[in-house]
C-alpha positions, 0 to 999 in steps of 0.5 A: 500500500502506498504510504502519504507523502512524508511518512518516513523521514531521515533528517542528516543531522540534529540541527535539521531534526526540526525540519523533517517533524515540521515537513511531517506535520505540515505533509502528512498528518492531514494526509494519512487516511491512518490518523483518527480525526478525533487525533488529527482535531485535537493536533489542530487544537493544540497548534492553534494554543502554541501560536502565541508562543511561536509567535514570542519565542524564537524558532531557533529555540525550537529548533535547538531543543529537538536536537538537544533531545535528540542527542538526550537519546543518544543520537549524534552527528556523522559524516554519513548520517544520524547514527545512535552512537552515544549513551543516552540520558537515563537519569530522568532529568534533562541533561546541564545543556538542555535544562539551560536552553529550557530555562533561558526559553522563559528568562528575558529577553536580555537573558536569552540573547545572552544565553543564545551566544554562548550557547551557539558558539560553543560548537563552531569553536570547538569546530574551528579549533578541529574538535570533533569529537561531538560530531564524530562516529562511535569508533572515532570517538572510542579511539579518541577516548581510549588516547585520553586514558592512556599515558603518553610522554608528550602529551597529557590529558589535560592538553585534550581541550587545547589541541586539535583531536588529530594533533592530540592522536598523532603526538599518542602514536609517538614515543621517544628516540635518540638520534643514531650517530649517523643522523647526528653526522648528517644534520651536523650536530654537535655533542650538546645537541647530540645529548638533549635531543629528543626524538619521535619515534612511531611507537608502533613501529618502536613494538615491531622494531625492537632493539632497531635504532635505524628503523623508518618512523624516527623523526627529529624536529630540532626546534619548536617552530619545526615541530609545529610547522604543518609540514612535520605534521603532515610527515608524521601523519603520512607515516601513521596512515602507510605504516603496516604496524599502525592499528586500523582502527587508528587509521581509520579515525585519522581519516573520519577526522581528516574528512570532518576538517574538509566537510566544516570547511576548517583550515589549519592557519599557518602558525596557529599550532605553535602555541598548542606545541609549546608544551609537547617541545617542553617536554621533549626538550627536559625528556634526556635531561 
């Protein structure tokens, strides 16, 4: 039996959630020969008390409450679609974030366009500093979670927020390495540097090679602006992506990650990394001390 038009939806992400139940009210309520007339009179009923407060508060609201809700229920954004990829809320109250959209609907004007700020800019930050973790798939995400709990010697829990996810993943496939005699003699080092530097070393590559000092996936910036030019970034990360001992889940992360940059539109700005690396080069610098 042919369906009346709108009958199943598949809105792409949370922020259009509201588009697809207003296309479902508007198209096919009044259509679905299914619907009682008794439901379908008391729905009109109902739309005709909510215009006053349409009318007062803004469809943005509205807009920003299905798709808090939704996430409630553990839905979240990916690349290919709304997946249910996060445990949902279970605690029979709405979580931090939804009960603050919900007491700013009833506040003030004043309150609520300084709410609202706040509120719709906290994603587009994270997305211009490449967090993605919010929008990213399940086992993205499980990769991402699984480098924030396990110790590194350049990089820290406490350094997740301040760096970008793919930058904070990299410096989790690294371990320290000193630099053999022969690379010593062709960047023509001298004993002191010889002594304090500290490399980076696949540590996947490291596990495989045991004991191998002269392995590929050793790599010695010598200052901090080498370690945050883009171009170490991209050498250490084409590395990761073409090791053979590099797990495929890790690869494949790597790559969501890389896709989620393109698909925002986000741009790595020369120099924007420096800061974020001062401290990964402080540690690198004190590690052989």
């Amino acid at each position: 039996q042919e369906l009346a038009k709108q009958a199943v939806l598949f809105p792409k992400k949370l922020a259009t959630i509201f588009e697809s139940v207003r296309n479902f009210q508007r198209a096919h309520l009044d259509a679905c020969t299914h619907t009682p007339e008794k439901v379908k009179a008391e729905y009109k009923n109902l739309i005709k008390q909510d215009h006053g407060l349409r009318n007062n508060k803004s469809v943005k609201y509205v807009k920003a409450y299905y798709a808090e809700a939704a996430s409630e229920l553990g839905l979240v954004d990916t690349p290919n679609g709304l997946i249910f990829g996060a445990p949902p809320n279970r605690t029979g109250k709405p979580s931090a974030r939804l009960g603050a959209l919900i007491r700013a609907v009833e506040s003030s004007p004043a309150t609520r366009s300084s709410f609202w700020k706040t509120y719709s800019s906290v994603n587009d930050a994270n997305i211009q500093m490449k967090k993605f973790e919010h929008v990213a798939s399940h086992h993205t995400r499980e990769v991402i979670i699984s480098a924030r709990r396990d110790p590194s010697p350049f990089i820290y829990p406490q350094d997740f927020p301040t760096i970008s996810d793919i930058d904070f993943l990299t410096f989790h496939q690294v371990s320290p390495c000193r630099a053999s005699v022969a690379r010593v003699e062709q960047r023509k080092l001298n004993l002191a540097q010889f002594n304090a530097l500290c490399g980076l070393c696949c540590k996947h590559c490291a596990l495989a090679n045991a004991g191998d000092v002269t392995h590929k996936g050793m790599y010695f910036p010598t200052s901090l602006v080498a370690l945050a030019d883009s171009s170490f970034s991209l050498t250490l990360l084409n590395h990761i992506m073409r090791c053979p001992n590099v797990p495929q889940n890790i690869k494949s992360a790597f790559d969501e990650l890389k896709q989620l940059a393109l698909d925002h539109g986000v741009i790595t700005r020369r120099g924007s990394k420096k800061k974020s690396f001062e401290k990964v080069w402080a540690r690198m610098e004190k590690y052989y001390e």
